[in-house]
N, C-alpha and C positions, 0 to 999 in steps of 0.2 A: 846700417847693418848691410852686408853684402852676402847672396847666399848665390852658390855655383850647383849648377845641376849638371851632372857627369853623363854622357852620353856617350853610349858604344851598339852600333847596327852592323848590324850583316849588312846590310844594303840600304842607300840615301839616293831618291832618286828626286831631280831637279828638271824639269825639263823633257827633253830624253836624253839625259845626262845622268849617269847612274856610278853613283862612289861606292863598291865592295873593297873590305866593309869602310866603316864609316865611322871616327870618335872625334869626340868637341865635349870641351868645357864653356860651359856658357855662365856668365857670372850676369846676376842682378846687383846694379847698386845705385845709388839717386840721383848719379850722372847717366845712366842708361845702361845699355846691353852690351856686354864684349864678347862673344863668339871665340872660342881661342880651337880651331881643326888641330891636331892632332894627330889623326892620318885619316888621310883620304888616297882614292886612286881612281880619277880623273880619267877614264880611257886608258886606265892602265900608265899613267902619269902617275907619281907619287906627288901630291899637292898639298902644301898645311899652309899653315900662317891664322892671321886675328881678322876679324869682323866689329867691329866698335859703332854701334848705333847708339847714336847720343842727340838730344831734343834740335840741335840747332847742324846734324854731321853725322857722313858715314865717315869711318878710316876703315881702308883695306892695305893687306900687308900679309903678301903670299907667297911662297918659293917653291917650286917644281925642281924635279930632279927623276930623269931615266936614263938610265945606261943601258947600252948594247941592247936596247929594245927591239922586236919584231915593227917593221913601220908599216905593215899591212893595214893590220887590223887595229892601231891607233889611229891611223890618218881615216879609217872606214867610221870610227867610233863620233871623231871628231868632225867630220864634212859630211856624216852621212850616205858616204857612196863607195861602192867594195869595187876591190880592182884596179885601183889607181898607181901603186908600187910596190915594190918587194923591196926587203932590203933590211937593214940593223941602222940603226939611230941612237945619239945620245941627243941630251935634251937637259939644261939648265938653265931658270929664270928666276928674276925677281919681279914682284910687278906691288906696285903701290899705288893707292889714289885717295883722294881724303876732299871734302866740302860738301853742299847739298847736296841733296840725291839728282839731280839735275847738271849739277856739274861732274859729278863723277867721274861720267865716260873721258870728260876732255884732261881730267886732270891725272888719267892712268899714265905711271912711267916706269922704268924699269931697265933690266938688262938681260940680254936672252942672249943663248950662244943653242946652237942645231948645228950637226956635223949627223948629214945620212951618207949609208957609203955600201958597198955590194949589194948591188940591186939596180933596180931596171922602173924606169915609167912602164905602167903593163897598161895603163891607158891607151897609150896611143897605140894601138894597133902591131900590125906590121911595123911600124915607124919608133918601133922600141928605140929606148935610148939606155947605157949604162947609170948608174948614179954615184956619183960623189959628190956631195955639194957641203959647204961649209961656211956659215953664217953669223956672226956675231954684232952685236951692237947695242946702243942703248937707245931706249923709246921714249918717246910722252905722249900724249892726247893724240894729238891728231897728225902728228908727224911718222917718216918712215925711221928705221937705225940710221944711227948719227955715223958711226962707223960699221964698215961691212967689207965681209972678204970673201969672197967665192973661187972655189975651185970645182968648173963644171967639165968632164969631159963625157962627150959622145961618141956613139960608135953607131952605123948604122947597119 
């Protein structure tokens, strides 16, 4: 017998990681726990996909999606630190990983595509730079994108 408990928060906080709001179906059944998100919003990243905790194995299986985002106040949400840039960003991934909880990290892969653009490093100082930068590729474990394309110009 399999019973699913329906879950919907105003707020799920991980970390200092905080998803407003926050819904998951999570299903018992005698292979184990599958987590199915719903919707979440990751620093303001739209992020769902499955969680599969089973006696011998995690499976993860996720996809993110933001358009014409503010990249301020994501990139402060995410690194911890305000002031780094201004600017509008899209933002598209998948990211999968599956084995013991030990292996997990090595076995993350996926495909992400980042395209930031009108905006400024406000980091650096004086030493401002414009931004458009433009980056896609596919990952695994412990490697960088396989493929990548950047279009960086400065201004000083």
């Amino acid at each position: 017998m399999r019973k699913i408990l329906r879950l919907k928060l105003g707020s799920f906080t991980y970390d200092r990681f905080a998803s407003r709001p926050f819904s998951a179906d999570i299903s018992f059944g005698p292979a184990g726990v599958a987590v199915g998100v719903t919707e979440a919003d990751l620093c303001g990243i739209s992020t769902v996909g499955t969680v599969g905790l089973f006696s011998q194995e995690i499976q993860l299986d996720f996809k993110s999606v933001s358009k014409d985002q503010e990249l301020a106040p994501v990139l402060a949400c995410l690194v911890n630190k305000k002031g780094l840039a201004t600017g509008k960003f899209d933002f598209q991934g998948d990211v999968t990983a599956r084995g013991k909880s030990e292996q997990v990290p090595k076995s993350v892969q996926g495909n992400l595509e980042f395209i930031a653009k009108k905006g400024a490093f406000t980091a650096l100082g004086c030493w401002q730079r414009s931004l458009h930068f433009s980056m896609s590729g596919r990952f695994s474990g412990e490697t960088s994108p396989t493929s990548e394309k950047k279009d960086l110009r400065t201004i000083l």
